[in-house]
Backbone as CSV, one residue per row, in Angstrom:
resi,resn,N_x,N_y,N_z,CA_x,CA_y,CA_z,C_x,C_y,C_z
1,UNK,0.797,-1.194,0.000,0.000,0.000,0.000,0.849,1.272,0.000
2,UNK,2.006,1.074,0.680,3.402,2.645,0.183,4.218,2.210,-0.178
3,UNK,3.765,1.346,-0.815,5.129,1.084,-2.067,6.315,1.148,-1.488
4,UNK,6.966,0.380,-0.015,7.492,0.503,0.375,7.751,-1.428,0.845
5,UNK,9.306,-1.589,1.219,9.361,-3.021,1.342,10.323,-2.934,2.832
6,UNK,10.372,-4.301,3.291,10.930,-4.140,4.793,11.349,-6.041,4.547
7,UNK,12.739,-5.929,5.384,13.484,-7.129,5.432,13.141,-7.821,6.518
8,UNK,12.148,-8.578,6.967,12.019,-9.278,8.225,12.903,-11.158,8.386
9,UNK,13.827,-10.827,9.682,14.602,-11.747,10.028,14.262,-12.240,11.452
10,UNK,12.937,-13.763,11.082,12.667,-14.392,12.515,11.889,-15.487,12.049
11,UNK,11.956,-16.519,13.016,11.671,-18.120,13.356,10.439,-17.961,13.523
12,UNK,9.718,-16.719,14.210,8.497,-16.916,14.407,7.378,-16.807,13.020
13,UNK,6.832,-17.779,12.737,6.167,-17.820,11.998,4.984,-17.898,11.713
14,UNK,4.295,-17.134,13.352,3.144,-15.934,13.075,3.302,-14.926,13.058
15,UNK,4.313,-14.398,13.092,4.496,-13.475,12.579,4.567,-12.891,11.303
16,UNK,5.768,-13.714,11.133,5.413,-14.018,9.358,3.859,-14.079,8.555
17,UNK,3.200,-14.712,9.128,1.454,-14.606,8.948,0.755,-13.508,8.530
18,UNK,1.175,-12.799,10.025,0.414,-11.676,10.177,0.917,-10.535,9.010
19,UNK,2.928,-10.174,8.983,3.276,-9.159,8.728,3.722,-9.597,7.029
20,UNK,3.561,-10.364,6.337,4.213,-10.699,5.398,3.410,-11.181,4.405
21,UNK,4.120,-10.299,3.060,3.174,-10.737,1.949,4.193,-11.764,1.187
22,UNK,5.356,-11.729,1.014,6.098,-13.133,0.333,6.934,-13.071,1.437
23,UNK,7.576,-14.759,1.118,8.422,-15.377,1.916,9.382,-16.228,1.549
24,UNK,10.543,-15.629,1.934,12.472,-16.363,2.372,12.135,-17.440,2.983
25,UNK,12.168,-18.539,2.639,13.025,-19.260,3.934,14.218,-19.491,3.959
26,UNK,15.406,-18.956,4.490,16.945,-19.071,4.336,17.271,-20.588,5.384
27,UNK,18.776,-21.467,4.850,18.597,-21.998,5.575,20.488,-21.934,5.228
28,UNK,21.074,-21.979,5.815,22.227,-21.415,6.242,23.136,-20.871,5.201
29,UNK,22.151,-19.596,5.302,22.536,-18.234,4.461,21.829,-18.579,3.292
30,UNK,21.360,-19.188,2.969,20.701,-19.428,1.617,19.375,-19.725,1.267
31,UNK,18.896,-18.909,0.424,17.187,-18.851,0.311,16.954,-20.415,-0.490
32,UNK,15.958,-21.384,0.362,15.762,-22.314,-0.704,14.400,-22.885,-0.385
33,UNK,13.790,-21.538,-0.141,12.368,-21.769,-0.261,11.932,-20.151,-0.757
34,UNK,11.121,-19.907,-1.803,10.408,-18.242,-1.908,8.904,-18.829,-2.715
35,UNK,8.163,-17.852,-1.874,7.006,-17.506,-2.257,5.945,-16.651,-1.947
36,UNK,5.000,-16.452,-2.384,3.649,-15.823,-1.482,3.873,-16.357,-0.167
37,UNK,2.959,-15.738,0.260,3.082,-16.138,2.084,1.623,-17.368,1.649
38,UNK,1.116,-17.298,0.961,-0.119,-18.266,1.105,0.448,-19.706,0.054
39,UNK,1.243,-19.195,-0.800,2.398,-20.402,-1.758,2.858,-21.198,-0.461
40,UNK,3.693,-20.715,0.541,4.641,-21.226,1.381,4.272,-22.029,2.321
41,UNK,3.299,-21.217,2.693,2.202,-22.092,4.527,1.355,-22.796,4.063
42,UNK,0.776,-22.606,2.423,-0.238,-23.735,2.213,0.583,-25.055,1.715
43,UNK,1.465,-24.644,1.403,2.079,-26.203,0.285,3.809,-25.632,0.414
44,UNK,4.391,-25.676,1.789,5.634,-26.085,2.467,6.244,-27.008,1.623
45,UNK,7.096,-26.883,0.996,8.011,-27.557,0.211,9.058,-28.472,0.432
46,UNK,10.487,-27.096,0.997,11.629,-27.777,1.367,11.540,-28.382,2.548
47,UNK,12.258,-30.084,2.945,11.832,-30.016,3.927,12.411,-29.489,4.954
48,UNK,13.140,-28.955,5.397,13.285,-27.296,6.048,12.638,-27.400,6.215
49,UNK,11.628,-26.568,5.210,10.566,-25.400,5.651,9.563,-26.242,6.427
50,UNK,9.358,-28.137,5.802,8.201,-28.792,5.862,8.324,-29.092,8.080
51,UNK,9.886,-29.392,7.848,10.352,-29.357,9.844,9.918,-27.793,10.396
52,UNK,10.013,-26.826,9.792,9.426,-25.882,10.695,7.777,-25.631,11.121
53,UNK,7.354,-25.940,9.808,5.838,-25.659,10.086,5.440,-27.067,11.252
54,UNK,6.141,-28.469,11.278,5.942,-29.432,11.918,6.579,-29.123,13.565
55,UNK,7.003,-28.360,13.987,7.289,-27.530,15.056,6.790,-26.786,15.805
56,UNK,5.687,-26.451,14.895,4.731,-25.142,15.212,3.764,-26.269,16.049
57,UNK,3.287,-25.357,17.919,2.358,-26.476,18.735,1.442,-25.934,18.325
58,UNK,0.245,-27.495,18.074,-1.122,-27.462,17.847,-2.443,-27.462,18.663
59,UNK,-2.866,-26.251,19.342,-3.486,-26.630,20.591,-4.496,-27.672,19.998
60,UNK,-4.933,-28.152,19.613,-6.271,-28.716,19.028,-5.895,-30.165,18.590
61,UNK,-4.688,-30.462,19.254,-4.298,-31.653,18.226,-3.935,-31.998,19.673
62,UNK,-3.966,-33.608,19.874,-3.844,-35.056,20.474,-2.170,-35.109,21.015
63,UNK,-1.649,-34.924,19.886,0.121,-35.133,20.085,0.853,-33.892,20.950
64,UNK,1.256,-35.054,21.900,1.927,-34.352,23.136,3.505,-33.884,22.652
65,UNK,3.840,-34.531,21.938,5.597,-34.033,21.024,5.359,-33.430,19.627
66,UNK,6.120,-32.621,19.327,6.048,-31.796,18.828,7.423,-32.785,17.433
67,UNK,7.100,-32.194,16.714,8.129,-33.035,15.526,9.319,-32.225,15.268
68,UNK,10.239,-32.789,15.781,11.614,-31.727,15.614,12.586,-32.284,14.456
69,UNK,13.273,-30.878,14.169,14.066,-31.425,13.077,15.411,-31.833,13.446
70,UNK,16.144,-33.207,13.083,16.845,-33.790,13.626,18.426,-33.292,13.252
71,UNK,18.959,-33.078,14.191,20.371,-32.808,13.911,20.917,-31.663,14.212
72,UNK,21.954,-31.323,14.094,22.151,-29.755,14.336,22.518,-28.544,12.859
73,UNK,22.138,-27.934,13.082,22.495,-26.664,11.897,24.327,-26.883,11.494
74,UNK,24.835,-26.748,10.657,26.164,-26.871,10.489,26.829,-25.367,10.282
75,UNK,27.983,-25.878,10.741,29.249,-24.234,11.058,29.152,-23.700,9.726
76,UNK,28.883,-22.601,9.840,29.001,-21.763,8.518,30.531,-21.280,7.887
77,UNK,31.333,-21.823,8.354,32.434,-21.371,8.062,32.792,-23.112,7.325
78,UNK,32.213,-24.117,7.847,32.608,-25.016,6.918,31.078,-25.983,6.341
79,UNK,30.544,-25.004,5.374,28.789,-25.867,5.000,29.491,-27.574,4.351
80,UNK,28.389,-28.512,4.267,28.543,-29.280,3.348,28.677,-28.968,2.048
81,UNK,29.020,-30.052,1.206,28.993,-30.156,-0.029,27.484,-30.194,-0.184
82,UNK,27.106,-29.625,-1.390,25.778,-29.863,-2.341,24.678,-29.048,-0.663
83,UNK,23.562,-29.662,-0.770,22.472,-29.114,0.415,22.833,-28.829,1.439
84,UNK,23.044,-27.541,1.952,23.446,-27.531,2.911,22.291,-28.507,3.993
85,UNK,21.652,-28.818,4.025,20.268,-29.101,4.900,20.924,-31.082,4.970
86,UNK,21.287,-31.388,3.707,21.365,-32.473,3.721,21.968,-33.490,4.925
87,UNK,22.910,-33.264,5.841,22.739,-34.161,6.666,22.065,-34.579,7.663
88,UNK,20.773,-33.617,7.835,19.608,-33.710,8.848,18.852,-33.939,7.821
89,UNK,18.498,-33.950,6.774,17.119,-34.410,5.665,17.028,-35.930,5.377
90,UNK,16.015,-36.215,5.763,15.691,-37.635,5.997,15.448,-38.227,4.234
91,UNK,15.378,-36.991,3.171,15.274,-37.492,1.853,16.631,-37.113,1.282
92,UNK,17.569,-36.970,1.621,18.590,-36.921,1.348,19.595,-38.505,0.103
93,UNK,20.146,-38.200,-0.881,20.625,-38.757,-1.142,22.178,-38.341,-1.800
94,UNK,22.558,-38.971,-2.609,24.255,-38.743,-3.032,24.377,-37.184,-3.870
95,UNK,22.971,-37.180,-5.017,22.364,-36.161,-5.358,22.675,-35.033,-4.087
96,UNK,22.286,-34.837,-3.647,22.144,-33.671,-2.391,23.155,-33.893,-1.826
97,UNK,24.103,-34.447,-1.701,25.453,-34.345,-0.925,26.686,-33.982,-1.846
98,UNK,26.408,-34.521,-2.564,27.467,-33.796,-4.192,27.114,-32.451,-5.137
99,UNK,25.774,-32.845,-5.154,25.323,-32.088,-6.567,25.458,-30.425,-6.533
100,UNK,25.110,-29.684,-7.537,24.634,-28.466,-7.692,23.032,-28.552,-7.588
101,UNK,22.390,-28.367,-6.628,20.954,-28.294,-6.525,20.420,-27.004,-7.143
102,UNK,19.409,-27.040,-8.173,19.085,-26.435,-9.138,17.609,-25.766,-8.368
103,UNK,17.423,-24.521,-8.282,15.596,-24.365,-7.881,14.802,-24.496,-8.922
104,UNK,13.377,-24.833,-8.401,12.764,-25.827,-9.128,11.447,-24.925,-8.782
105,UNK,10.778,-24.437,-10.050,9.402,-23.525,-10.013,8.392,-24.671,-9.364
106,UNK,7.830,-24.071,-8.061,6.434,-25.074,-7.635,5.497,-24.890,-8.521
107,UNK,5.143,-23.690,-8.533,3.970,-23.057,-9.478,3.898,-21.379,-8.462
108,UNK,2.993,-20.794,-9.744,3.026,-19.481,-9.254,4.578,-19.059,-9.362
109,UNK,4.582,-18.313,-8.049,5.932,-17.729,-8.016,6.946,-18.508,-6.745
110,UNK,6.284,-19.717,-6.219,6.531,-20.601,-5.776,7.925,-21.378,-6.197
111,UNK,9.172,-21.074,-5.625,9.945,-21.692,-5.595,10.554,-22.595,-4.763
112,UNK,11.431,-23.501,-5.222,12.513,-24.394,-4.019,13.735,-24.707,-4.502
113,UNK,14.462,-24.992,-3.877,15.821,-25.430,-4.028,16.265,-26.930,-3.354
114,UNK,15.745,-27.914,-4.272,15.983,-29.187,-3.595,15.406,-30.308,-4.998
115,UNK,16.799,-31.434,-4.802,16.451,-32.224,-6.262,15.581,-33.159,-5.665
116,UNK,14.853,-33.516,-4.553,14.340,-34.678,-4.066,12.724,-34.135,-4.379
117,UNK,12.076,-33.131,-4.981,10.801,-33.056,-4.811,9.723,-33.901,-4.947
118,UNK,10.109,-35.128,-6.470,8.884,-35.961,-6.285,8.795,-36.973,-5.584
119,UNK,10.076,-37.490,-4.944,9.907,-38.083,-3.619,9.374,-37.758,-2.609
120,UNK,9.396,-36.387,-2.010,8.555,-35.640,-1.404,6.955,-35.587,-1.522
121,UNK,6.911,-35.373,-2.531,5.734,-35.253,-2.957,4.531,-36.548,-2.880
122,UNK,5.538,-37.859,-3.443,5.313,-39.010,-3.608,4.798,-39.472,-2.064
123,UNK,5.550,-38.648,-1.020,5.480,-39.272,0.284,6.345,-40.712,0.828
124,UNK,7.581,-40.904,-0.209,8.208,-41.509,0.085,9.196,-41.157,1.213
125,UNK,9.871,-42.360,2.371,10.907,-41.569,3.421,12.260,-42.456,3.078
């Protein structure tokens, strides 16, 4: 509405909700999730992004644990080869530990950065 733009840097992701019309997800230093804010929260892609929204507590829901993402973030001074995400990504393969990972149009303006999508998609683990 003033044609004006603002850089927001945070985990909380009602916030993001409330204050945000597209969305970064960076994941160590690197964007490999962008979209609308309604692209991103409706159809979560990377799984990054898919462990954060699975983080978020559900008052309304049964499950007493919360689904965390496994592993720790890696030193930025020495990332992996290929994904950075890849040694905590449970779809991880040789692809993602070697490769040049290419982003990949979801639709819309819906992007990701990850070669495993139709496995993902497929719902394979």
């Amino acid at each position: 509405d003033y044609n004006t733009a603002m850089i927001m840097i945070t985990h909380d992701l009602g916030v993001v909700a409330e204050v945000c019309d597209d969305v970064a997800v960076v994941y160590a230093g690197e964007i490999i999730e962008y979209g609308t804010k309604e692209e991103v929260f409706d159809n979560p892609t990377h799984p990054y992004t898919k462990g954060l929204f699975g983080a978020i507590p559900d008052i309304n829901s049964h499950v007493k644990r919360l689904s965390p993402i496994n592993g720790l973030p890696p030193n930025p001074s020495d990332l992996p080869k290929g994904c950075s995400f890849n040694p905590r990504c449970k779809y991880a393969t040789e692809a993602c530990r070697n490769g040049n990972i290419e982003t990949v149009n979801v639709g819309g303006s819906h992007i990701c950065k990850c070669c495993q999508l139709d496995k993902i998609r497929g719902g394979e683990k």
